[in-house]
C-alpha positions in Angstrom: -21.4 -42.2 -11.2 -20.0 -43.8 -7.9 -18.4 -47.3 -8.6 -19.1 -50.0 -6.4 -15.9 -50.7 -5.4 -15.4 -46.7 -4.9 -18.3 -47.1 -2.5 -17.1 -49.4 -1.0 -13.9 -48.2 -0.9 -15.2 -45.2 0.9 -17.6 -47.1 3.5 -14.5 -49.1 4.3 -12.7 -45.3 5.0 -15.7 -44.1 7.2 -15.9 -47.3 9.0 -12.4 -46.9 9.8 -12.2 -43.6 11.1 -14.8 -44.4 13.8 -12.9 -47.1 14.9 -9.8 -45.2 14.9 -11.3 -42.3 16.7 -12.8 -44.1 19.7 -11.9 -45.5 22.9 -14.3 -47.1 23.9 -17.0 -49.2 23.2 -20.7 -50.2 24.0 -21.7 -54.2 24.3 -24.6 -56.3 24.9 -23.9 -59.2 26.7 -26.6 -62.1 27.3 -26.2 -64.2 31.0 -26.7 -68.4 30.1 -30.5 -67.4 31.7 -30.9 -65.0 28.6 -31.0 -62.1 30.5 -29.5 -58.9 28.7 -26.6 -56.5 30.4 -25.5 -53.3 28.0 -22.2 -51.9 28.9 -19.7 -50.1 27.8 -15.5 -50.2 28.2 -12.1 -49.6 27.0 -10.6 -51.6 24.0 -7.8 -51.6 21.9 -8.1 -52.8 18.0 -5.1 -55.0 17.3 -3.3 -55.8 13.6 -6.2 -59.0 13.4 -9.0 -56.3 13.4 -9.7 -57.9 16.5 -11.4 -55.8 19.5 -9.8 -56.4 22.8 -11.2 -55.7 26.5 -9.6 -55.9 29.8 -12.8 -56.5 32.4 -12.9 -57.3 35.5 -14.5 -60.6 37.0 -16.7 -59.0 39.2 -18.8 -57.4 36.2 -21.8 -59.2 34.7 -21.0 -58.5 31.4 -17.8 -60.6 32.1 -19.6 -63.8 33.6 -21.9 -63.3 30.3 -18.6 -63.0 28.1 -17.1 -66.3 29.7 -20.1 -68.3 29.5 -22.0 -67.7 25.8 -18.9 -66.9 23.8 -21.4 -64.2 22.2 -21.5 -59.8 22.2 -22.6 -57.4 20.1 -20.6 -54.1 20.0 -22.1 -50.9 19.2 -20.5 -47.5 18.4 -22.4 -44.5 17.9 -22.3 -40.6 16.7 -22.4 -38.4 20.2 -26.0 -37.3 20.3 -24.3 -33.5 20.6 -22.9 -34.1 16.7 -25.8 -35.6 15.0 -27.6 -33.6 12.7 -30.8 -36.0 13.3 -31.3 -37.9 16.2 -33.3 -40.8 14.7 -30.9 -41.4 12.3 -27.2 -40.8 14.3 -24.1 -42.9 12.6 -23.5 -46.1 14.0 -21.4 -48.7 13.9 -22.5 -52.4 15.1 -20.9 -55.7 15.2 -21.9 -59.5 15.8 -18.5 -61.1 17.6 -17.7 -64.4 19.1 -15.5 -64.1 22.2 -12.7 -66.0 23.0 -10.4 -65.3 26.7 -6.9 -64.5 26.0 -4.6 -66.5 28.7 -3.0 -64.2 31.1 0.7 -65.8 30.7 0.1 -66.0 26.5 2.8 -63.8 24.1 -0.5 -62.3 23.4 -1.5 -61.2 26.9 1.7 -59.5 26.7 1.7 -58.0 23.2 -1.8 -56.7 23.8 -1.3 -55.3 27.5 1.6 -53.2 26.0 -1.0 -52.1 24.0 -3.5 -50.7 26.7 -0.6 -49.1 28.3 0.6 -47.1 25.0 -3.5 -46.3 24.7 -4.6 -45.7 28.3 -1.6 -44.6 30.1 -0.9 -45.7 33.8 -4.0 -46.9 34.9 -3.3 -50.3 33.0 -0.6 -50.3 35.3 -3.2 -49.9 38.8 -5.4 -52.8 37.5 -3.0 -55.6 35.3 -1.6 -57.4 38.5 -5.6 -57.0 39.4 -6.0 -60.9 39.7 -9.8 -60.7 38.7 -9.2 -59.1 35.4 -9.7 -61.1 32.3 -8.4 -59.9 28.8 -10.9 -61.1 25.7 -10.5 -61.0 22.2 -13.8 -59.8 20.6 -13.7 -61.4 16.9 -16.5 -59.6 14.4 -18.2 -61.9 12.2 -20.1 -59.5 10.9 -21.8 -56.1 11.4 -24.2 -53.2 10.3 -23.0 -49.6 9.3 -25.7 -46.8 9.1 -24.9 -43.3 8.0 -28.1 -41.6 7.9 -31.8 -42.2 6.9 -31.8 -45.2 4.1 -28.0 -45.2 4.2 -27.6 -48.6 6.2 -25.1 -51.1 4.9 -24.2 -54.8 6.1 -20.6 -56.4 5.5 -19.0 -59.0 7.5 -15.6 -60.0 8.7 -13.3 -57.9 10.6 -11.7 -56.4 8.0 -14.7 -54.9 6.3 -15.7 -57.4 3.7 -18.4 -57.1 1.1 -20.3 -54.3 2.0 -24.2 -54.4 0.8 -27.0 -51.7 0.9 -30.1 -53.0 2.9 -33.2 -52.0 0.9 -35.4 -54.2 2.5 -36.6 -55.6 6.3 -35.2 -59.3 6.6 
């Protein structure tokens, strides 16, 4: 029998490998009038567990970043790998949002970043005066592996994984 802390050892693992293996990343955004925008783009997963995006201005999902604070990030199993489409693997997390000034130590530690990840397009759109660089922070977050296989944790780094057996 499977230990807790093996299981969660091994959520923790999985979790991992998704985040490791992807580039980019799906978000729902809300505007201050509480309409929705889904999107999708680039990021870069720094030391802090923190996910980073470099946007540009003239998105919605960018005004929506600026002015609630608020995103949910989603990652999920290409429909062409799933075994079952009603019950693919996915990933989600509820984040606060916080813009990264463009002349921090940051800025720069995390732009070197993009450029290692993404190559020389970073270097076409940095001096791009209407892109802003944010620092998505999860506070918490859902993992579902299949049918009755859903699990909640929270924090960044993967904290206190739980089973959810029931609708809350």
């Amino acid at each position: 029998m499977t230990s807790r802390k093996e299981e969660s050892d091994r959520l923790v693992h999985e979790v991992r490998s998704i985040l490791t293996n992807y580039k980019t990343l799906l978000m729902s955004t809300v505007s201050a009038e509480g309409v929705p925008d889904a999107s999708y783009t680039p990021f870069v997963r720094m030391e802090d567990d923190c996910f980073y995006v470099y946007v540009s201005g003239l998105s919605r999902h960018t005004t929506n970043l600026e002015t609630t604070g608020l995103v949910s990030v989603l990652f999920i199993e290409d429909e062409r790998d799933a075994k079952q489409l009603f019950a693919r693997r996915r990933l989600s997390f509820d984040c606060r949002v916080e813009l990264i000034p463009r002349d921090s130590a940051k800025w720069k530690d995390v732009m070197a970043n993009f450029s290692s990840k993404f190559g020389d397009v970073i270097e076409l759109i940095r001096p791009l005066g209407d892109f802003k660089l944010f620092c998505i922070a999860p506070e918490s977050g859902v993992y579902v592996r299949g049918f009755g296989q859903a699990y909640r944790f929270t924090g960044a780094a993967l904290e206190n994984f739980r089973h959810i057996d029931s609708v809350k």
